[in-house]
Each structure stands twice: as C-alpha cells, then as structure tokens.
Backbone bond lengths (Angstrom), bond angles and torsions (degrees), N, CA, C in turn:
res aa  C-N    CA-C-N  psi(-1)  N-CA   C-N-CA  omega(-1)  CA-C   N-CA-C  phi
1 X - - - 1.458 - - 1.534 110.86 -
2 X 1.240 112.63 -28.51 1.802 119.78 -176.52 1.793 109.17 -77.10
3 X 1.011 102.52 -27.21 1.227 121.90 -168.55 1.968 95.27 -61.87
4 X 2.043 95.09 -72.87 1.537 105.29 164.87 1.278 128.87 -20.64
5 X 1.402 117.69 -34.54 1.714 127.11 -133.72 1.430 63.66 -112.51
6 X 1.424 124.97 -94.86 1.335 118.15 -168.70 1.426 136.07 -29.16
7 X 1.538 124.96 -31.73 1.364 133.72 154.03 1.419 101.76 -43.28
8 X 1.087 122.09 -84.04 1.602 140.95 -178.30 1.792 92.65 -25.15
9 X 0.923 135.96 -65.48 1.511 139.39 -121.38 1.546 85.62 -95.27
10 X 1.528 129.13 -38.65 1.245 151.86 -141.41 1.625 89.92 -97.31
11 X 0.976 134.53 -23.30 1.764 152.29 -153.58 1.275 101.43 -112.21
12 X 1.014 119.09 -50.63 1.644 123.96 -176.23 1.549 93.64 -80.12
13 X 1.358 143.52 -81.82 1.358 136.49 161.08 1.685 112.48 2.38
14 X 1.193 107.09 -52.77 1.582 109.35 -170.56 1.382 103.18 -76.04
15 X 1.250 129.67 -59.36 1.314 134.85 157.47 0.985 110.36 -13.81
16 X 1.665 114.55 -79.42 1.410 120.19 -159.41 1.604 109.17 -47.48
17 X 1.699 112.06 -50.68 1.332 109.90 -176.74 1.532 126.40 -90.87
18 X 1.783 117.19 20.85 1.301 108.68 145.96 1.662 114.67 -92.77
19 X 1.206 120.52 -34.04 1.338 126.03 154.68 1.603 116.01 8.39
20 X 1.836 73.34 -84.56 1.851 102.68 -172.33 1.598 107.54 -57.04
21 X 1.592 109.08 -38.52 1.468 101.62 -165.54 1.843 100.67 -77.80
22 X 1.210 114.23 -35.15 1.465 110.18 173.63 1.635 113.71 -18.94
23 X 2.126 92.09 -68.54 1.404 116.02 -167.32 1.650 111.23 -53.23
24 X 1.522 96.97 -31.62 1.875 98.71 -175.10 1.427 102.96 -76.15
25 X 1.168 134.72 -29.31 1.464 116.67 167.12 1.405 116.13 -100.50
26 X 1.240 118.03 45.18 1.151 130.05 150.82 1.681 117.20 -99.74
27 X 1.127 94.21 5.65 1.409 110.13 177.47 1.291 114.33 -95.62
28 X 1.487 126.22 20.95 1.793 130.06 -165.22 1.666 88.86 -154.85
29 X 1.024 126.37 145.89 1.696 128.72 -179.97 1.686 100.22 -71.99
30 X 1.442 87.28 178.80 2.037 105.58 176.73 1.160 102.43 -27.19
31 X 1.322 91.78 -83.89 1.594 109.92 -153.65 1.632 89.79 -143.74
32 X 1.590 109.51 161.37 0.966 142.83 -131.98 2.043 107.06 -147.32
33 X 1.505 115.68 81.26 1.362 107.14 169.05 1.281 115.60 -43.83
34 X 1.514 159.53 108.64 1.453 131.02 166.11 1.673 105.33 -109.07
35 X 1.168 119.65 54.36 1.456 131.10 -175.62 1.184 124.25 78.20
36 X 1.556 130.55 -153.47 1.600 141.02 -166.28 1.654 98.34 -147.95
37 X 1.423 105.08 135.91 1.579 137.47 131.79 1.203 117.85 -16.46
38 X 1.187 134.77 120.01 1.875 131.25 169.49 1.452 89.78 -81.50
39 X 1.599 101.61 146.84 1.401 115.06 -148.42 2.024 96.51 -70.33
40 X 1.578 104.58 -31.01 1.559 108.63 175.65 1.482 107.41 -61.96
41 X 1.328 137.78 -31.51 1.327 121.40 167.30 1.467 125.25 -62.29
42 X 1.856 100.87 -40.61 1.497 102.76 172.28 2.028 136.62 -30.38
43 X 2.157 66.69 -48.85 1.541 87.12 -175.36 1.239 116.60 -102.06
44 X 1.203 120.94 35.80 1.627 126.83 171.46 1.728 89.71 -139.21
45 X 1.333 126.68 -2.18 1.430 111.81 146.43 1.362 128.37 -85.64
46 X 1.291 130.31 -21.76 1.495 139.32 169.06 1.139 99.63 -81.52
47 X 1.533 138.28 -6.26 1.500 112.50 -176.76 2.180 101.68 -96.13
48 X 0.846 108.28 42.56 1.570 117.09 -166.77 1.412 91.23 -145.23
49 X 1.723 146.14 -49.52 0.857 130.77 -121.95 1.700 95.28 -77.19
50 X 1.560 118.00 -40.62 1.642 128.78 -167.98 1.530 101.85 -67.21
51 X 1.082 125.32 -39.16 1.822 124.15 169.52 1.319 132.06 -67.66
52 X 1.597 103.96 -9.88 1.693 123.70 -173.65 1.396 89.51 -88.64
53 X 1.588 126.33 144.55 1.400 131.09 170.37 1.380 99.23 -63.12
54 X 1.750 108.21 162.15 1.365 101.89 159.70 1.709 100.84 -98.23
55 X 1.513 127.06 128.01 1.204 142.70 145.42 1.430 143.88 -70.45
56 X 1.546 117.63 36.96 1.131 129.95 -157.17 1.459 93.96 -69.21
57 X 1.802 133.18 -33.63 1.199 125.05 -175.06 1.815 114.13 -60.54
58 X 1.604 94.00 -52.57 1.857 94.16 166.82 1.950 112.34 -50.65
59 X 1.278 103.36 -43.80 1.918 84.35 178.54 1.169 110.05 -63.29
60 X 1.493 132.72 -36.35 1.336 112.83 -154.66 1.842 107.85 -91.11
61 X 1.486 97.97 -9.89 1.723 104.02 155.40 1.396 109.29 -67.43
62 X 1.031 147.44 -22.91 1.659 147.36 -134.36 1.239 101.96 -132.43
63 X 1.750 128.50 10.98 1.602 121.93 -146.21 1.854 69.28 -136.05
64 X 1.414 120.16 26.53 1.783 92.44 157.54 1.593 116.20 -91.12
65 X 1.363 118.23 147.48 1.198 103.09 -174.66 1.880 108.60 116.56
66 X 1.894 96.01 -27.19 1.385 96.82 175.71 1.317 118.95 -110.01
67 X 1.656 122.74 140.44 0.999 118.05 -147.45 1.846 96.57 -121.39
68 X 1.151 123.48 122.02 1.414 118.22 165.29 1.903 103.82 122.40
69 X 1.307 109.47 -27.08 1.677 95.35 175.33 1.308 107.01 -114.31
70 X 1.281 120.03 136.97 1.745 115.93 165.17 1.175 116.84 -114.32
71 X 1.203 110.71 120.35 1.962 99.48 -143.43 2.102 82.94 -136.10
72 X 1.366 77.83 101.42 1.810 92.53 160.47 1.819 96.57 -151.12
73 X 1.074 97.41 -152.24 1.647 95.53 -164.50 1.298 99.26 -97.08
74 X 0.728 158.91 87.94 1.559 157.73 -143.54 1.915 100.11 163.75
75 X 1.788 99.50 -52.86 1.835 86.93 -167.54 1.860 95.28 -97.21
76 X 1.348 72.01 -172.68 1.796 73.47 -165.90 1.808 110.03 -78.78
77 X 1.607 103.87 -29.60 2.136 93.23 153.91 1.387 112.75 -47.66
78 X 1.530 121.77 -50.75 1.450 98.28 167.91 0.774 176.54 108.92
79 X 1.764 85.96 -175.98 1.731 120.37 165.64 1.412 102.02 -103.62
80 X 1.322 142.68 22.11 1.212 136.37 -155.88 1.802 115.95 -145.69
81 X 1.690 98.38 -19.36 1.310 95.21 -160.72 1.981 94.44 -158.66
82 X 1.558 100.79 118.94 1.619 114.53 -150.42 1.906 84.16 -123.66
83 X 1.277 104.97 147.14 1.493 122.80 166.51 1.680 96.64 -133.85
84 X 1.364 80.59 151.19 1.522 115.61 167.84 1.094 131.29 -148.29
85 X 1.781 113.13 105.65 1.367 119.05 -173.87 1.569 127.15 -52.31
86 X 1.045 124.74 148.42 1.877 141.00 170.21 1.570 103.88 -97.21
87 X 1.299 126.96 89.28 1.663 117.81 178.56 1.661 85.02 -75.19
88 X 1.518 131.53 144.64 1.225 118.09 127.45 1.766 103.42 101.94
89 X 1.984 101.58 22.98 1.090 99.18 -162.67 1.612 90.04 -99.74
90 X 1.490 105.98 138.10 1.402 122.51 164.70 1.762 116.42 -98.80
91 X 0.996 99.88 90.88 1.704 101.50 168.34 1.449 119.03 -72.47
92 X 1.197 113.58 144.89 1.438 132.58 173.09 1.578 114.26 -136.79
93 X 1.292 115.31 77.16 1.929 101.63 -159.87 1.750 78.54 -131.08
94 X 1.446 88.46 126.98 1.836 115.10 -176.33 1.612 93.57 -42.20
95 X 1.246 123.95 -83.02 1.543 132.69 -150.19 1.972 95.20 -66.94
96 X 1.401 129.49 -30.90 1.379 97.88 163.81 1.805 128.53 -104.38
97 X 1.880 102.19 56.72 1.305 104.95 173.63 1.422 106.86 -79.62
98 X 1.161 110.49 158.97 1.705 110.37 177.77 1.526 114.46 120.01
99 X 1.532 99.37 -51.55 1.774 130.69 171.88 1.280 116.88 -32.85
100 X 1.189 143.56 154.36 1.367 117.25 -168.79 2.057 79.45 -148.17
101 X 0.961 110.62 -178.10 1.858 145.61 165.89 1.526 92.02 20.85
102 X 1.038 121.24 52.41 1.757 147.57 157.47 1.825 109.54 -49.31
103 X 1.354 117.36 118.30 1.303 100.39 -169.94 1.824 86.06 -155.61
104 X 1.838 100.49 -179.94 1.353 113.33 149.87 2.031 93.81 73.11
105 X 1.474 98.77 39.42 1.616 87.23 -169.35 1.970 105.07 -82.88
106 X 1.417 96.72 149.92 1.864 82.46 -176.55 1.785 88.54 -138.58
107 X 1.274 122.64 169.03 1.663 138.37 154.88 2.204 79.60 -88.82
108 X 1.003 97.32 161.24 1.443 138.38 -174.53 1.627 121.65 -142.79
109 X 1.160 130.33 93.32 1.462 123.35 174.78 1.037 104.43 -118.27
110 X 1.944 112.61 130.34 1.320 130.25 161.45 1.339 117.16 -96.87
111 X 1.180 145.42 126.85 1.334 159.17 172.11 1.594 101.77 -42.77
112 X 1.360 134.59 129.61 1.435 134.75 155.73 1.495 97.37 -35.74
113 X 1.588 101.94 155.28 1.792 131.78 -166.85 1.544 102.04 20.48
114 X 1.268 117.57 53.25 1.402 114.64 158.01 1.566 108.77 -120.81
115 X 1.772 78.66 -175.70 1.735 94.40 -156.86 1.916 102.96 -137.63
116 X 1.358 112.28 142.05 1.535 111.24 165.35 1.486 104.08 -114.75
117 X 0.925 115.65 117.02 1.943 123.50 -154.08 1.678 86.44 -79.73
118 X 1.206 96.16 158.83 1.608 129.68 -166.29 1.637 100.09 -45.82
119 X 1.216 127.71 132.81 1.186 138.65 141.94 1.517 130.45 -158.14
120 X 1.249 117.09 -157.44 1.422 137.21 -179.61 1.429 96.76 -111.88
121 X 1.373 104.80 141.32 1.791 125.51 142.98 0.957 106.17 -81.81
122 X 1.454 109.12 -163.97 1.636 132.84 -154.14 1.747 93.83 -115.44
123 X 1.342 116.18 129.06 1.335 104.38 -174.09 1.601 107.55 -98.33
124 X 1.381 143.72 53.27 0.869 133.57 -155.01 1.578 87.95 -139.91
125 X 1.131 125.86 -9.11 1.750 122.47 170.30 1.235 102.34 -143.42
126 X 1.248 118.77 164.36 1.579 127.04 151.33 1.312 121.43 -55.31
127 X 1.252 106.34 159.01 1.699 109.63 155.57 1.367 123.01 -121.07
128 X 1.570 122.74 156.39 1.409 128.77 -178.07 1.514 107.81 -114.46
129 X 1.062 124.80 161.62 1.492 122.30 172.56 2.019 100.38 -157.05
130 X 1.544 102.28 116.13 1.625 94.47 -176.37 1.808 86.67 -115.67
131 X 1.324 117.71 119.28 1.400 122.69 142.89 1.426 116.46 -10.64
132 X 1.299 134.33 139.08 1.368 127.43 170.09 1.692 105.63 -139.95
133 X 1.242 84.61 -36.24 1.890 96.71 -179.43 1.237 109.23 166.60
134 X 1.502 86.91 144.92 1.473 116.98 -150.72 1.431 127.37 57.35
135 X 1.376 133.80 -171.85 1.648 134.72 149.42 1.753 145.53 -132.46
136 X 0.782 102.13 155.36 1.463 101.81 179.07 1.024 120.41 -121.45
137 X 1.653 117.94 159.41 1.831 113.15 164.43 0.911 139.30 -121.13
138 X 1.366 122.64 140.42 1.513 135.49 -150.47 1.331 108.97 -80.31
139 X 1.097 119.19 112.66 2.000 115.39 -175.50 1.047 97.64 -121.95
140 X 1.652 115.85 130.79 1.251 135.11 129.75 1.718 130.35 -105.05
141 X 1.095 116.45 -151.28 1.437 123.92 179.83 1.387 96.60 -93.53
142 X 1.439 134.34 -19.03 1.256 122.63 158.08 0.995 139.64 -127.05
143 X 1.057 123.98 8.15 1.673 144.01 176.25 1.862 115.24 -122.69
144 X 1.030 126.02 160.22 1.147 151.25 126.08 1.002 137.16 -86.79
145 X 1.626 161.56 109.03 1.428 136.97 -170.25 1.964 91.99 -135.32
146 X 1.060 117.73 140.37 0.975 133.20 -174.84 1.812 96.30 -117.11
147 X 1.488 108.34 95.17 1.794 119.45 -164.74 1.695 89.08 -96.52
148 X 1.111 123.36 120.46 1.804 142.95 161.71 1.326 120.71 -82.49
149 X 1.466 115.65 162.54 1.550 120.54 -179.54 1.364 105.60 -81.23
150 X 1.583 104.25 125.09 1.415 112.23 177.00 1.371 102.56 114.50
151 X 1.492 142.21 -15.39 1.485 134.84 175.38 1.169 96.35 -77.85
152 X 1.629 96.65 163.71 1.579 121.14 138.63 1.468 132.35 -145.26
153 X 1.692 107.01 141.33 1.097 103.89 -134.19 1.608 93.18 -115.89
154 X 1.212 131.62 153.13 1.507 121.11 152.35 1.685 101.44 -93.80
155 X 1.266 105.95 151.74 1.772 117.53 174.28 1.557 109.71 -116.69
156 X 0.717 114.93 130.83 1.489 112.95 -173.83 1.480 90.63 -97.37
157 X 1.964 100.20 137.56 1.608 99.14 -177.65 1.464 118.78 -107.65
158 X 1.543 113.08 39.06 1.327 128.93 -141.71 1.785 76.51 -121.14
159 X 1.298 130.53 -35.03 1.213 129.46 176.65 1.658 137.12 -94.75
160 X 1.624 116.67 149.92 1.190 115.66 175.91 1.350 98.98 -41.19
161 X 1.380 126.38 161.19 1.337 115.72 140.93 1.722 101.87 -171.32
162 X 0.986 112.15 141.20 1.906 116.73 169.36 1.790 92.89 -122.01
163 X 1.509 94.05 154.36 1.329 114.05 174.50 2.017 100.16 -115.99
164 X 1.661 98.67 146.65 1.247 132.46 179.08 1.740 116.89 -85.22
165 X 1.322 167.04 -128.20 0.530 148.59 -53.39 1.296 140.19 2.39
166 X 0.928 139.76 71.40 1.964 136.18 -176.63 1.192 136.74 -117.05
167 X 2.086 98.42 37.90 1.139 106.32 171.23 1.494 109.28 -104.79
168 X 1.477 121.10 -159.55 1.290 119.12 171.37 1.671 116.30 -94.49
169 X 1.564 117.71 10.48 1.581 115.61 -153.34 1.818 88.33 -136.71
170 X 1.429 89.69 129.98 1.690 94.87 160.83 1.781 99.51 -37.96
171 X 1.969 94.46 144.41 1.716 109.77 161.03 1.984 92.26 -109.48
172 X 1.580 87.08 149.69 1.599 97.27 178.45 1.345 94.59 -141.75
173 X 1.463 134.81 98.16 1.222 134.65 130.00 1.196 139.37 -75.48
174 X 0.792 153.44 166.10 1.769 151.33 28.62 1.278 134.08 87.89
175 X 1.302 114.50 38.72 1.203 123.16 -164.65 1.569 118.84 -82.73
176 X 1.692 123.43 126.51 1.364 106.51 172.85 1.812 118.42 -163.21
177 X 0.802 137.49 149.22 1.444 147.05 -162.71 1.822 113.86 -91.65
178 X 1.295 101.12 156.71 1.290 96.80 172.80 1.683 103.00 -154.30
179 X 1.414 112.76 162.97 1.740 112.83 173.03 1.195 111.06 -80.31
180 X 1.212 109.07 158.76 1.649 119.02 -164.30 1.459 86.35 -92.44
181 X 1.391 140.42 120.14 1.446 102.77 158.53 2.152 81.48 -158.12
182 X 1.537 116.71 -177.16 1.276 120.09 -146.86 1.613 90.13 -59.77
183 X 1.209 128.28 -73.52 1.199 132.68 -168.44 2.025 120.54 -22.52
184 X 1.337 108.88 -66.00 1.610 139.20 164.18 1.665 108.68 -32.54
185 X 1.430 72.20 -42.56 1.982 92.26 -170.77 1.404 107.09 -52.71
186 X 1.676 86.52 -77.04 1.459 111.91 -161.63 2.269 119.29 -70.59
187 X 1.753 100.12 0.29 1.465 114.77 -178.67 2.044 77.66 -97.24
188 X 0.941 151.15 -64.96 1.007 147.97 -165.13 1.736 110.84 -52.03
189 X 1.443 113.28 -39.67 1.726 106.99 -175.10 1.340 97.97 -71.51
190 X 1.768 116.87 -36.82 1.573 110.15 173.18 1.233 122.16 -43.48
191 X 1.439 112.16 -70.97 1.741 112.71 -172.82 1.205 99.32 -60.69
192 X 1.209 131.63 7.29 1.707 100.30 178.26 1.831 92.43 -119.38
193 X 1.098 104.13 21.12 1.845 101.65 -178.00 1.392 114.96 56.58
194 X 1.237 130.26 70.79 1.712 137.89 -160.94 1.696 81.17 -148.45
C-alpha cells in the first residue's frame, strides 16, 4: 500500500514541477526569429537528409513530456511526418553562436498539406527549428508565423501550437534541443528584445 501512496505522491510532484516550469517559460514569447542559414549550409544540410535513417521509433521514445500528439503509425502524424536522428552532429550556424549544450539534433519531414495537430513539448529544454525546405505555419491561439527555407527559429514549448504544411512539396527541417540554463536564457531575452 506504501509503495501505491508513494507512486501517487511521486506523480503529483512531477506534475507539480512541469506545471511551474511551463509557467517559467512563459516568460520568453512563442517563438523566437534568431536569424538564417547561408544558403551553402542549407544545401549541404539536405544533402545528408536521404542517407540519415529514418528514426521515428527513437522520437516516439523521446516524445515523453509531450502533450497533445501521439505520433506512431496508427495517427495521421504518423503516416505524415518522419524524423531522422544526427548522432554526432557538430553545428556551426553563424546566428546560433553564443548557444551553448546544443543536442537531440534530427531532419524532420512533413508530407505536403499536412498537419502535426496542436500540442505541448516538453518544457525542460528549448527548441530549435532551422528551415531546410520548403515552409510551414506555426499556429497558435495567438499567432500565425509563416517559418521559410533558410530561418531559424526558437519555439517556445510553453505553448499550444500545431504546425501547417500547405504547400505542395515535402518540408524538411532541422530539428534540435538545447539546456535551459542562465546563459541560453539570457541570449534568447536578447534576440527577442526583453
């Protein structure tokens, strides 16, 4: 029975302190322009993306923490929307120097006129998002952002948000994580003028 009580007690604890961390990055906007890709990096990042496995089994291990998509082959993310991990990726991208303990890098492909239905991330890191090709748009309850090939974006995971596809051409980003910690923080209130 102690065992029970302690599960329980241990659950609410966790709760309680993604909660709080939600609210603390609610303290930084949506999303976050932090510049563009020189178009030669763009295209020496898509030339990797078809040789990289797709790892949809590692994301959907890596998706605790996210709240609103259940994305195996069963929902319509899917069949619609494939990652592929980078073990061993060293970034060097001009506009995120400064950045520090950068990790969790993936390619991301969304299927033309698709959709990753509304949710939450994991609030325990940042997120990155670099354009690679094509675009999509970022919807929430208060924004629109229409993200292009060649940005990069921070996403704040403190918010609703579903992504669009609504062109006619696969999108392939750039997906990647970072630690929350003072430094990360405080380059992020900059670019966003805070």
């Amino acid at each position: 029975m102690s065992s029970i009580v302690d599960d329980i007690l241990n659950e609410k604890m966790r709760e309680k302190k993604t909660l709080q961390q939600y609210a603390t990055l609610r303290k930084l906007p949506e999303v976050i322009n932090l510049g563009n890709i020189w178009e030669s990096e763009r295209l020496l990042f898509l030339e990797f993306v078809e040789e990289t496995p797709i790892s949809n089994e590692r994301a959907i291990k890596n998706r605790t923490g996210t709240y609103g998509v259940e994305h195996d082959y069963s929902t319509p993310a899917g069949k619609t929307y494939n990652q592929r991990h980078i073990d061993n990726f060293d970034v060097s991208i001009k506009c995120l120097y400064g950045f520090i303990d950068m990790f969790d890098w993936r390619y991301a492909e969304l299927e033309k006129k698709s959709t990753i239905p509304e949710h939450l991330d994991n609030p325990f890191n940042y997120r990155l998002l670099i354009m690679l090709k094509g675009e999509h748009e970022y919807k929430s309850k208060k924004n629109k952002v229409t993200m292009r090939e060649g940005q990069v974006w921070f996403i704040n995971s403190a918010y609703h948000h579903s992504v669009f596809n609504n062109t006619n051409e696969k999108r392939i980003a750039l997906l990647g994580k970072m630690n929350i910690n003072e430094n990360n923080t405080q380059l992020l209130r900059i670019r966003a003028g805070k």
